[in-house]
ROZAPA-346714 format. One record per residue (C-alpha): residue in one letter; x, y, z. Coordinates in steps of 0.001 Angstrom, whole numbers, padded with zeros to 6 digits, always signed. Layout:
REM residues N
AXYZ/...
//
This chain:
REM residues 87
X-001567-013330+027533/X+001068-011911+025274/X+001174-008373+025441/X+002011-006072+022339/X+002437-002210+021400/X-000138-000493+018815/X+000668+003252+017746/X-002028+005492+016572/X-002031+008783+015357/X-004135+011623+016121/X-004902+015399+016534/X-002993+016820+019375/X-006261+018509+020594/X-008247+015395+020598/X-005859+013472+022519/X-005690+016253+025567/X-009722+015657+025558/X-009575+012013+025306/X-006958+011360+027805/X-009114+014283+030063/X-012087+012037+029285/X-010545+008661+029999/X-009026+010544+033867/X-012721+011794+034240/X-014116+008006+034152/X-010955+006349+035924/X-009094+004678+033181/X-006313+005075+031064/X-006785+005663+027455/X-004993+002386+026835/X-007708+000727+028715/X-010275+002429+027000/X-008901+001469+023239/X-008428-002278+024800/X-011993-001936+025939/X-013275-000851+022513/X-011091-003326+020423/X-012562-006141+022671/X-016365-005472+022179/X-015864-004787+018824/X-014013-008273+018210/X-016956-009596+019916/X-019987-007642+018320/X-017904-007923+015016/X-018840-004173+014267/X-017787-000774+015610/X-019463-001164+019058/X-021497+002367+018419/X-023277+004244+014853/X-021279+006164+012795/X-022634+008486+010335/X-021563+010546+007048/X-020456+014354+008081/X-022707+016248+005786/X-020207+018073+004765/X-018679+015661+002636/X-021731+015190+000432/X-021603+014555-003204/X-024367+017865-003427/X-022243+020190-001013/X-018870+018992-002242/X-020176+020156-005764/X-021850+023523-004249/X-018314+024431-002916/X-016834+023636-006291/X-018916+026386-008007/X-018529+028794-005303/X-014818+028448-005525/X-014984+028387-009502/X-017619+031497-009265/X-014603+033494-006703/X-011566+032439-009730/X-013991+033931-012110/X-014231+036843-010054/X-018004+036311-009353/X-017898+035952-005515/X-020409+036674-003492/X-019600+039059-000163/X-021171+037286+002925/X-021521+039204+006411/X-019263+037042+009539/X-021529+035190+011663/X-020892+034665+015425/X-021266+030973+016445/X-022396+030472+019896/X-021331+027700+021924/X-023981+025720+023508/
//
């Protein structure tokens, strides 16, 4: 079988994990993108669910709209910093 090269690009960060990820279960991130292009050619869908981040909602993507409109008006509201725990 022919062999060719595919480039991808991607966050820095995310690569470190993946290619950690892909050492941790004894393959190569090559062979893991090989493994995912082949079940999904053969499934004929992404080979696992993918859902809409939240964050991108029509209703939140308009809340942040006002809030940034209320902070040019000079309206802003002063929130307190909130510590987010790792679980």
């Amino acid at each position: 079988m022919a062999q060719t090269n595919v480039n991808i690009r991607m966050d820095a960060e995310l690569k470190k994990q993946f290619d950690k990820f892909c050492s941790d279960i004894g393959m190569s991130m090559t062979t893991a993108i090989c493994v995912f292009a082949k079940k999904a050619v053969k499934e004929q869908k992404i080979p696992f669910e993918i859902t809409a981040d939240p964050f991108y909602s029509s209703a939140n993507i308009k809340r942040l709209e006002k809030a940034v409109a209320d902070l040019d008006a000079g309206k802003g509201k002063k929130h307190e910093i909130m510590e987010v725990k790792d679980e």
